[in-house]
C-alpha positions as CSV (number, residue, x, y, z in Angstrom):
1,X,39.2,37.2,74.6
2,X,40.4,39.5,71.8
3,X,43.6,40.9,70.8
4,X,43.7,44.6,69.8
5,X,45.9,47.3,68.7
6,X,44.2,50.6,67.6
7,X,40.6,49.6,67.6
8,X,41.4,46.3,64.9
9,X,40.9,43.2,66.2
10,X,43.9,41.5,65.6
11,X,43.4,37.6,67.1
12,X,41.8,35.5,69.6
13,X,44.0,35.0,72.5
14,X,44.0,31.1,72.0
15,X,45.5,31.7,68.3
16,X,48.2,33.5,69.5
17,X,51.2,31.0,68.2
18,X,55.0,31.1,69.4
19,X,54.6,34.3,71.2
20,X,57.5,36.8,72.0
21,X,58.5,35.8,75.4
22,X,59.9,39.3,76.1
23,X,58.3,42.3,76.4
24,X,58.2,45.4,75.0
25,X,60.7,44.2,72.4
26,X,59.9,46.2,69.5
27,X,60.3,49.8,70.9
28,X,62.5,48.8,74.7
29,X,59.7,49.8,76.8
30,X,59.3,47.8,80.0
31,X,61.4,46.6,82.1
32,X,64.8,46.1,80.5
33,X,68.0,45.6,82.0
34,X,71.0,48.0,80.9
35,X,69.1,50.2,79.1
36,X,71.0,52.7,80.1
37,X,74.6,51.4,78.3
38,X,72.4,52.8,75.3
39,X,74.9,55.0,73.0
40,X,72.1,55.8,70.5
41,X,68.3,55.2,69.4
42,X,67.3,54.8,65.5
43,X,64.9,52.7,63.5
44,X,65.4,49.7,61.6
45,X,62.6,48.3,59.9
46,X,59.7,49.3,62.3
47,X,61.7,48.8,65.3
48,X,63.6,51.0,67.6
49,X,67.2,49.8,67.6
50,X,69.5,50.8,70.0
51,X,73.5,51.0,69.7
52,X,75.6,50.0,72.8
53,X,79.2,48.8,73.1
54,X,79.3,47.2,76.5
55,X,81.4,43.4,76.8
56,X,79.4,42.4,79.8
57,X,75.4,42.7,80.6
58,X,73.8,43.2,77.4
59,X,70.2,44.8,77.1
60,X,67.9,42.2,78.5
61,X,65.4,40.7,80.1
62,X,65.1,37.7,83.0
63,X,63.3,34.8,81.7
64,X,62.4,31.4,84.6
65,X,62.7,28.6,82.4
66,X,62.6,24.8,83.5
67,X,64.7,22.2,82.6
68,X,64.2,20.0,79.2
69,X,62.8,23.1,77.4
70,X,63.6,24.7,74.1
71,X,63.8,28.3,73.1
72,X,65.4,30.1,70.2
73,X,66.4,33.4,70.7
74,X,66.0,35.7,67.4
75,X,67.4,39.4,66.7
76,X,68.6,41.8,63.8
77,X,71.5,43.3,64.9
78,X,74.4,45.2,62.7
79,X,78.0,45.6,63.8
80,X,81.4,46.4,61.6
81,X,82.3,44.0,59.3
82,X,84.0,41.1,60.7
83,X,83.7,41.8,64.2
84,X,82.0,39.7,66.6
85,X,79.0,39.6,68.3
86,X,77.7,37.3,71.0
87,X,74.6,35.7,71.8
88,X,74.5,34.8,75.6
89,X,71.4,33.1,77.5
90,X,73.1,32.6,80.8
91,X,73.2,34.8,84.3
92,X,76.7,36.3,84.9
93,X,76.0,35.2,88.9
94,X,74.2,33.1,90.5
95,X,71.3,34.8,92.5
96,X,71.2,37.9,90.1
97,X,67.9,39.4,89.9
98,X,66.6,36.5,92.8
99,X,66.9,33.8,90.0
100,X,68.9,30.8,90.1
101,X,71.4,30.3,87.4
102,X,71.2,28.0,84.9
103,X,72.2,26.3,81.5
104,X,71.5,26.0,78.7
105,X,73.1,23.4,75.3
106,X,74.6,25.9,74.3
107,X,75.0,29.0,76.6
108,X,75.8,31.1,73.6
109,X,77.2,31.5,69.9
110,X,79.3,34.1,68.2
111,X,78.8,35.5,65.0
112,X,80.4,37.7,62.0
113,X,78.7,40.8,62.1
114,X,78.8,41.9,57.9
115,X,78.3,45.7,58.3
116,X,75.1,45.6,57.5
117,X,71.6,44.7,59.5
118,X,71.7,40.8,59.8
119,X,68.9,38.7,61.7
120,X,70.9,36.4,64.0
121,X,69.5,33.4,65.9
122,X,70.3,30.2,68.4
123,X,68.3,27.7,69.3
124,X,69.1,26.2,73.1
125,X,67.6,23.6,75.3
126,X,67.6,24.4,79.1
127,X,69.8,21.9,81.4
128,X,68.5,23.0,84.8
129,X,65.2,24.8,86.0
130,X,65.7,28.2,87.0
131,X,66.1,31.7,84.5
132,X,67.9,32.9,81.8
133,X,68.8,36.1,80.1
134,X,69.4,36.4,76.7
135,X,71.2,39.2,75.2
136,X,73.6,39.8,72.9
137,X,77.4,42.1,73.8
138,X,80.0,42.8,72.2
139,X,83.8,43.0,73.2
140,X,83.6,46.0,74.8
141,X,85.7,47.7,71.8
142,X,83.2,48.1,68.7
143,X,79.5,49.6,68.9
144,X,76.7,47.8,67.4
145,X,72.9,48.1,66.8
146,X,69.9,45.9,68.1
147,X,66.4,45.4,67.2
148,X,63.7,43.6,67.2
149,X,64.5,41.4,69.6
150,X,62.3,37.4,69.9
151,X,62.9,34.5,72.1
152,X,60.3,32.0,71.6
153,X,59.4,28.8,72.4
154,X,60.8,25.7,70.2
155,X,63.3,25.0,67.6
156,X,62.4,27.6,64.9
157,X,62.8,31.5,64.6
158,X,59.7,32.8,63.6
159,X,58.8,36.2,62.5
160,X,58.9,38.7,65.5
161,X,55.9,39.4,66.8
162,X,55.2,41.0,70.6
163,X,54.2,39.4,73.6
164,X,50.6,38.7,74.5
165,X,51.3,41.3,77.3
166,X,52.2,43.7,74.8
167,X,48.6,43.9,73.6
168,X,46.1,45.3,74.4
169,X,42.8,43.1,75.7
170,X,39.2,44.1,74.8
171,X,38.5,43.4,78.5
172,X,41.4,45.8,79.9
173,X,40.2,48.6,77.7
174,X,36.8,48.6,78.7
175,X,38.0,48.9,82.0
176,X,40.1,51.8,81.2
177,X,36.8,53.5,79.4
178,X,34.7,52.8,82.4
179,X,37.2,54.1,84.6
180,X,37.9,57.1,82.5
181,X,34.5,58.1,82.5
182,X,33.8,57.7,86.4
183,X,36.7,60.5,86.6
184,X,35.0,62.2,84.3
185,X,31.8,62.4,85.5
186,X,33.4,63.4,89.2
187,X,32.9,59.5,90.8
């Protein structure tokens, strides 16, 4: 099966390497949680970056994991110089979203923010079976941006790339054409 965005053939399914395990990470489409702490939209690189202030419940995604696993979680993200930003993987409650809570070695780091647009990662192995929810906050006191958010599989941050359901298949689109031109046709 083919990969494809605007007509170009982009891969074959099975060479699809350390996908983006969350969706819709490039522009926030899908199904995001806290979107709507959102201050501001604006682009950084090709992405759509979005500016929040929240403490608690940063924009993110649940994510079942199982125990033994490794993920690193990979972002840009911008804040004002020498404030700091936090990189969290765990559920604030147990049971939130139907998912048991979990951890992680670590849960979460902090980091400087510079002032300027700075790719930030962790790497984390999971302690338990059950999901997670990466995200980064703040403390609730100084905005800062987000973008391009990746959590992948292993030990390394790769470029950011979306997730297979992010693209488009050959199949599904011929199924959208045939479909399309049954309405058309009155069927």
């Amino acid at each position: 099966m083919s990969i494809f965005i605007d007509k170009h053939e982009l891969a074959e399914k099975k060479d699809i390497v350390n996908p983006n395990l969350l969706t819709g990470s490039k522009d926030f489409t899908g199904n995001w949680l806290y979107l709507d702490q959102v201050k501001q939209k604006d682009k950084y690189l090709d992405f759509t970056a979005v500016c929040s202030d929240w403490a608690w419940n940063g924009i993110s995604q649940f994510i079942a994991v199982n125990k033994g696993e490794t993920f690193t979680f990979s972002a840009y993200a911008k804040g004002k110089a020498g404030s700091s930003l936090n990189l969290f993987i765990t559920l604030n409650n147990d049971g939130e979203g139907g998912y048991k809570k979990v951890n992680g070695n670590p849960n979460g780091i902090t980091i400087t923010a510079t002032g300027d647009w700075q790719k930030v990662s962790m790497t984390f192995t999971m302690l338990d079976s059950g999901a997670i929810q990466p995200r980064i906050e703040g403390n609730g006191t100084v905005p800062f941006w987000i973008a391009g958010l990746k959590l992948e599989r292993g030990a390394v941050a790769t470029p950011w790339c979306p997730a297979p359901e992010d693209y488009v298949m050959k199949s599904d689109l011929d199924a959208l054409k045939a479909e399309i031109n049954q309405l058309k046709q009155g069927k």
